[in-house]
N, CA, C and O atoms as a Maestro MAE file, in Angstrom:
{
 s_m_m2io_version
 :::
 2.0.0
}

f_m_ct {
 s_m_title
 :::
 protein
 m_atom[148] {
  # First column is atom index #
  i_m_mmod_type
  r_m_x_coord
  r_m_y_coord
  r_m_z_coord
  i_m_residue_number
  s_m_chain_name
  s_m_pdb_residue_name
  s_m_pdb_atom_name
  i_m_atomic_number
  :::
  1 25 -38.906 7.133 83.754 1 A "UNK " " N  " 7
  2 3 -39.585 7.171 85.033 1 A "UNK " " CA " 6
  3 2 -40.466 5.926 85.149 1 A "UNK " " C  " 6
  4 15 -41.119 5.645 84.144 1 A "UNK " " O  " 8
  5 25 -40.547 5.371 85.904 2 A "UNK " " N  " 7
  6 3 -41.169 4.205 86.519 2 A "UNK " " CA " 6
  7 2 -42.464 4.490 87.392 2 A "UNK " " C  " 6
  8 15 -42.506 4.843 88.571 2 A "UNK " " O  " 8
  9 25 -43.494 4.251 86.528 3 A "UNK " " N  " 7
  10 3 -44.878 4.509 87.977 3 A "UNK " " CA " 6
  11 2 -45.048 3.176 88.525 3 A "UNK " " C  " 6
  12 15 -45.755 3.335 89.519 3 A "UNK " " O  " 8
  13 25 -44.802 2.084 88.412 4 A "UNK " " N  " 7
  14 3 -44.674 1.263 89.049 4 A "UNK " " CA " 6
  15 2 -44.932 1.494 90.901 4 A "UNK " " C  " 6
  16 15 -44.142 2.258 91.455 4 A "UNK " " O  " 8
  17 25 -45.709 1.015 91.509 5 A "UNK " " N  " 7
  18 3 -45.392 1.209 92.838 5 A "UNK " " CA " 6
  19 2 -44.414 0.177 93.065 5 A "UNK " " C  " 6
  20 15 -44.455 -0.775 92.286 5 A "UNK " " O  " 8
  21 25 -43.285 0.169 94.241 6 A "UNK " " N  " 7
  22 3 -42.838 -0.245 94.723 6 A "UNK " " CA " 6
  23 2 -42.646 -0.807 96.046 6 A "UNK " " C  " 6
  24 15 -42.499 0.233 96.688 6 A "UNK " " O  " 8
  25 25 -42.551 -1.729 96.868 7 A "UNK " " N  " 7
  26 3 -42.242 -1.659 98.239 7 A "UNK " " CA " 6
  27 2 -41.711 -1.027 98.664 7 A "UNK " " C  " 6
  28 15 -42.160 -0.533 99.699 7 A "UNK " " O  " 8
  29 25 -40.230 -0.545 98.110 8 A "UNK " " N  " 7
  30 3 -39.433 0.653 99.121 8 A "UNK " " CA " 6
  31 2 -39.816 1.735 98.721 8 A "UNK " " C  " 6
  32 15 -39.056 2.628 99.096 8 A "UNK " " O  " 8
  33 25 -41.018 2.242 97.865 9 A "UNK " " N  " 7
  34 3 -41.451 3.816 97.630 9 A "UNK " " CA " 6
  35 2 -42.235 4.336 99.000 9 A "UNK " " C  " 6
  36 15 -43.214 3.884 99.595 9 A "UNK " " O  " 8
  37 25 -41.442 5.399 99.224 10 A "UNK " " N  " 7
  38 3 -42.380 5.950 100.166 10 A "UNK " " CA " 6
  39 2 -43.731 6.247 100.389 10 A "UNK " " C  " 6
  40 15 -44.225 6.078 99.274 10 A "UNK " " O  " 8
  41 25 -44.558 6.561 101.089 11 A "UNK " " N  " 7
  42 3 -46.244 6.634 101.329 11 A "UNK " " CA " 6
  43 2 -46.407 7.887 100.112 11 A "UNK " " C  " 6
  44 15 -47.168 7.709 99.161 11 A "UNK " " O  " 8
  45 25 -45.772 8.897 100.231 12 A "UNK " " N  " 7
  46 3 -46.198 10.066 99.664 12 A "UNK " " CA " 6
  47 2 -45.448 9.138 97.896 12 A "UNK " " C  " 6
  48 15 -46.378 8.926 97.118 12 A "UNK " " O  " 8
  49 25 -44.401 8.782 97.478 13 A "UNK " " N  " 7
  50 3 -43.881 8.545 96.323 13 A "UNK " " CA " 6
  51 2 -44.941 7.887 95.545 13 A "UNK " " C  " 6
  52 15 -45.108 8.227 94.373 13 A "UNK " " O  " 8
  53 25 -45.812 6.808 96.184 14 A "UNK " " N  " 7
  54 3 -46.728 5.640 95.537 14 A "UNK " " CA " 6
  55 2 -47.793 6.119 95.761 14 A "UNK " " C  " 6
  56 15 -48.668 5.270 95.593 14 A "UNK " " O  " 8
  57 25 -48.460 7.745 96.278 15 A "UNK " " N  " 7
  58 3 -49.330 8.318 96.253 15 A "UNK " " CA " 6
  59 2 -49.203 8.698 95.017 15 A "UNK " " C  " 6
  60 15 -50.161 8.377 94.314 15 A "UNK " " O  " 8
  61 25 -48.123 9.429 94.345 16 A "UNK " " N  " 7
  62 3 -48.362 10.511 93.388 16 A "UNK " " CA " 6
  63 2 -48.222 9.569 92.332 16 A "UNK " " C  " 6
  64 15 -49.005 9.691 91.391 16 A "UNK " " O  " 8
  65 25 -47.064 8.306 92.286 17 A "UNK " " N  " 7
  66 3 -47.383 7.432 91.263 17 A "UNK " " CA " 6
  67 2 -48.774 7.087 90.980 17 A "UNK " " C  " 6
  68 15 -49.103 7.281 89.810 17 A "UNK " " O  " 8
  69 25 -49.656 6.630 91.747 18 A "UNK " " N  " 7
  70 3 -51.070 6.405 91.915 18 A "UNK " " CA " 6
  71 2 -51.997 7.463 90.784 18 A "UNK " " C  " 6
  72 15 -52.516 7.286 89.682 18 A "UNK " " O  " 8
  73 25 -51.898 8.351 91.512 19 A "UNK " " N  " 7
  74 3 -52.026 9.900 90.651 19 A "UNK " " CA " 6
  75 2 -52.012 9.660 89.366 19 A "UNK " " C  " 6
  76 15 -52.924 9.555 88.546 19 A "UNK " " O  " 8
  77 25 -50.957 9.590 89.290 20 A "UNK " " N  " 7
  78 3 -50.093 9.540 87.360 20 A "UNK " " CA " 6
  79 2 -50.641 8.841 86.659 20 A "UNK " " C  " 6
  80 15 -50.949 9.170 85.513 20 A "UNK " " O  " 8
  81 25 -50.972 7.378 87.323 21 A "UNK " " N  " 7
  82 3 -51.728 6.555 86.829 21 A "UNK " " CA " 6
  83 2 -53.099 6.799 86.157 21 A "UNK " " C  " 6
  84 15 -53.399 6.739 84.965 21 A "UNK " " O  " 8
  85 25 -53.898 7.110 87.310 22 A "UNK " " N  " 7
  86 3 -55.371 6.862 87.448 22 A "UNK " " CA " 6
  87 2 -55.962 8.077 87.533 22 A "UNK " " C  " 6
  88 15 -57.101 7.853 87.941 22 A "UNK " " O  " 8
  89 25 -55.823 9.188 87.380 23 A "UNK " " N  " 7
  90 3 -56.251 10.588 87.281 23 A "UNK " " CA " 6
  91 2 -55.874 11.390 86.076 23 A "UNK " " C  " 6
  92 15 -56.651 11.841 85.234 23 A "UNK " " O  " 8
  93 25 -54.398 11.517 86.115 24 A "UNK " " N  " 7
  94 3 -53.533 12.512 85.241 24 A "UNK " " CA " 6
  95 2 -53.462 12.110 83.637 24 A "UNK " " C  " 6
  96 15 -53.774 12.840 82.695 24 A "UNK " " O  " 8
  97 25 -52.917 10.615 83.576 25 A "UNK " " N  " 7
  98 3 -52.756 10.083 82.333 25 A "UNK " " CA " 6
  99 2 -53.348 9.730 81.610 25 A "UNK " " C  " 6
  100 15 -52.897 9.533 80.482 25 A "UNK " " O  " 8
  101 25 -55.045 9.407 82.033 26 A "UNK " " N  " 7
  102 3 -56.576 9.515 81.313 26 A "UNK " " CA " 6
  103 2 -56.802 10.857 81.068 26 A "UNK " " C  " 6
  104 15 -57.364 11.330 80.080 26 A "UNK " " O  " 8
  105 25 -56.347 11.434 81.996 27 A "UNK " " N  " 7
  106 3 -57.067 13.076 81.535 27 A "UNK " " CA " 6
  107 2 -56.350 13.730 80.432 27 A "UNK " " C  " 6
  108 15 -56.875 14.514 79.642 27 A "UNK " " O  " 8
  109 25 -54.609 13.211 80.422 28 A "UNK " " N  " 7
  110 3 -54.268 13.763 79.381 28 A "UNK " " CA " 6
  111 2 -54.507 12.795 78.031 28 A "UNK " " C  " 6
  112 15 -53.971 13.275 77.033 28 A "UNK " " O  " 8
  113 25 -54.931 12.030 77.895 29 A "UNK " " N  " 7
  114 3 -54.724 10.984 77.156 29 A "UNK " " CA " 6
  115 2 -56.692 11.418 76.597 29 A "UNK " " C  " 6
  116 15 -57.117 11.002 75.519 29 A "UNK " " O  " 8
  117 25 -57.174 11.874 77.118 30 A "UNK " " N  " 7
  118 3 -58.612 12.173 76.785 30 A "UNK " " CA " 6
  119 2 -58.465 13.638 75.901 30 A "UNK " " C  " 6
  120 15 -59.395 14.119 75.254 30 A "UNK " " O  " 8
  121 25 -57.278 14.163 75.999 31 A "UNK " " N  " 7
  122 3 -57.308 15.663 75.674 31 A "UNK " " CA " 6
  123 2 -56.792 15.334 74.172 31 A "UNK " " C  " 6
  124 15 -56.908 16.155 73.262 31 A "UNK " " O  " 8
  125 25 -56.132 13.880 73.978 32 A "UNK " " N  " 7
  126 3 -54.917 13.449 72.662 32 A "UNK " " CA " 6
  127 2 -53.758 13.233 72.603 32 A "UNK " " C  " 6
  128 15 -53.060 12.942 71.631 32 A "UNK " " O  " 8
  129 25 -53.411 13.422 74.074 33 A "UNK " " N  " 7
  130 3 -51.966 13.425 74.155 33 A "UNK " " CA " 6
  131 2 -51.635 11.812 74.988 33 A "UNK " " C  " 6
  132 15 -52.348 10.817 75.121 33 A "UNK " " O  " 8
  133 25 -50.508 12.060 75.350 34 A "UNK " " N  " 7
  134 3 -49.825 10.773 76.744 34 A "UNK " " CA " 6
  135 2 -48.876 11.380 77.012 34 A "UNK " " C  " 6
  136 15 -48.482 12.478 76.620 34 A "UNK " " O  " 8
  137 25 -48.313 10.388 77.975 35 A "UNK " " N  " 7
  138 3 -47.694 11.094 78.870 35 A "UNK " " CA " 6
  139 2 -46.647 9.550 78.579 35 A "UNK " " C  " 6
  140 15 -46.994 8.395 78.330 35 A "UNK " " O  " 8
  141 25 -45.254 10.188 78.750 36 A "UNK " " N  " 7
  142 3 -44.116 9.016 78.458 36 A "UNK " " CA " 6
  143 2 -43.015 9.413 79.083 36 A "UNK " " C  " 6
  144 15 -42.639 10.585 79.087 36 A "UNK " " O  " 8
  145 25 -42.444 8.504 79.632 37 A "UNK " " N  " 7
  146 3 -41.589 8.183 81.295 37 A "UNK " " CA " 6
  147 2 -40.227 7.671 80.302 37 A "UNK " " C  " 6
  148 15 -39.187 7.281 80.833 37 A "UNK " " O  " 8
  :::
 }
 m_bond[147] {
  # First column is bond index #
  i_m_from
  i_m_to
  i_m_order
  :::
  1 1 2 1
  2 2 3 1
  3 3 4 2
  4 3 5 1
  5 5 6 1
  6 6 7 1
  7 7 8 2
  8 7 9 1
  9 9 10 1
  10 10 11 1
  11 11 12 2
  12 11 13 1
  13 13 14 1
  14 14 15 1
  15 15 16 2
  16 15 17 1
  17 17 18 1
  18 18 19 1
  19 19 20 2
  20 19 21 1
  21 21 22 1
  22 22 23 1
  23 23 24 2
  24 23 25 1
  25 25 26 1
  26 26 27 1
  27 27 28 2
  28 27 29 1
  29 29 30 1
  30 30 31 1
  31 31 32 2
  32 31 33 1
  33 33 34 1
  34 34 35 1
  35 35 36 2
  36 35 37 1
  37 37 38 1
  38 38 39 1
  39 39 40 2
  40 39 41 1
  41 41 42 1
  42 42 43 1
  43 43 44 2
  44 43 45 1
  45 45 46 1
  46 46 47 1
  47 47 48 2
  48 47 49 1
  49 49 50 1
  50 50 51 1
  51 51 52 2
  52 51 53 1
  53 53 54 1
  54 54 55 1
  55 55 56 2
  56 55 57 1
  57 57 58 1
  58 58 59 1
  59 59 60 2
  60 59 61 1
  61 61 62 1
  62 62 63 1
  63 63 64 2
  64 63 65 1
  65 65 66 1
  66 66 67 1
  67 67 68 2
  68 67 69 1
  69 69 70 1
  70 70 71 1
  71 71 72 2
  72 71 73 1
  73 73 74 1
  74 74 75 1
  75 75 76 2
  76 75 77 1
  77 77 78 1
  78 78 79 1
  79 79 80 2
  80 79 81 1
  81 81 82 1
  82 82 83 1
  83 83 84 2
  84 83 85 1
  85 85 86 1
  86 86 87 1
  87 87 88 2
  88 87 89 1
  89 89 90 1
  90 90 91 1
  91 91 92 2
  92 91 93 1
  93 93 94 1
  94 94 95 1
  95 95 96 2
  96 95 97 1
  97 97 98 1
  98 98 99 1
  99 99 100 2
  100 99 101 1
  101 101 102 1
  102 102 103 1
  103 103 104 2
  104 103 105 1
  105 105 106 1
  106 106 107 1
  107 107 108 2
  108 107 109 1
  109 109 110 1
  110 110 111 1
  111 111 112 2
  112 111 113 1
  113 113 114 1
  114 114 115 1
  115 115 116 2
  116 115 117 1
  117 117 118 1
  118 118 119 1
  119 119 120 2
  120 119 121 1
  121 121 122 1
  122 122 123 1
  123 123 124 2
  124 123 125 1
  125 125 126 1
  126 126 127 1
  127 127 128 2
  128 127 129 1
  129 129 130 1
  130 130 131 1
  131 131 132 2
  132 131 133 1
  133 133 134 1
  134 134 135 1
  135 135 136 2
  136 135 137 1
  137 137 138 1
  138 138 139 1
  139 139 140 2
  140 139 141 1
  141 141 142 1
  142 142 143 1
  143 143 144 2
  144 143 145 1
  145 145 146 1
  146 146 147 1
  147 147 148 2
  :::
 }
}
């Protein structure tokens, strides 16, 4: 999986990539874990 935003990702697609990024993958990554695409 690619979080990469893209130009042709849709509004909602490069929202949730966004997400994955900057919310989700610190939080799991704070708990000990990661997250791998």
């Amino acid at each position: 999986m690619d979080t990469a935003i893209h130009e042709d990702d849709s509004e909602i697609v490069a929202m949730i990539k966004e997400l994955l990024e900057t919310r989700i993958r610190p939080a799991v990554q704070d708990d000990g874990g990661d997250i791998e695409y």
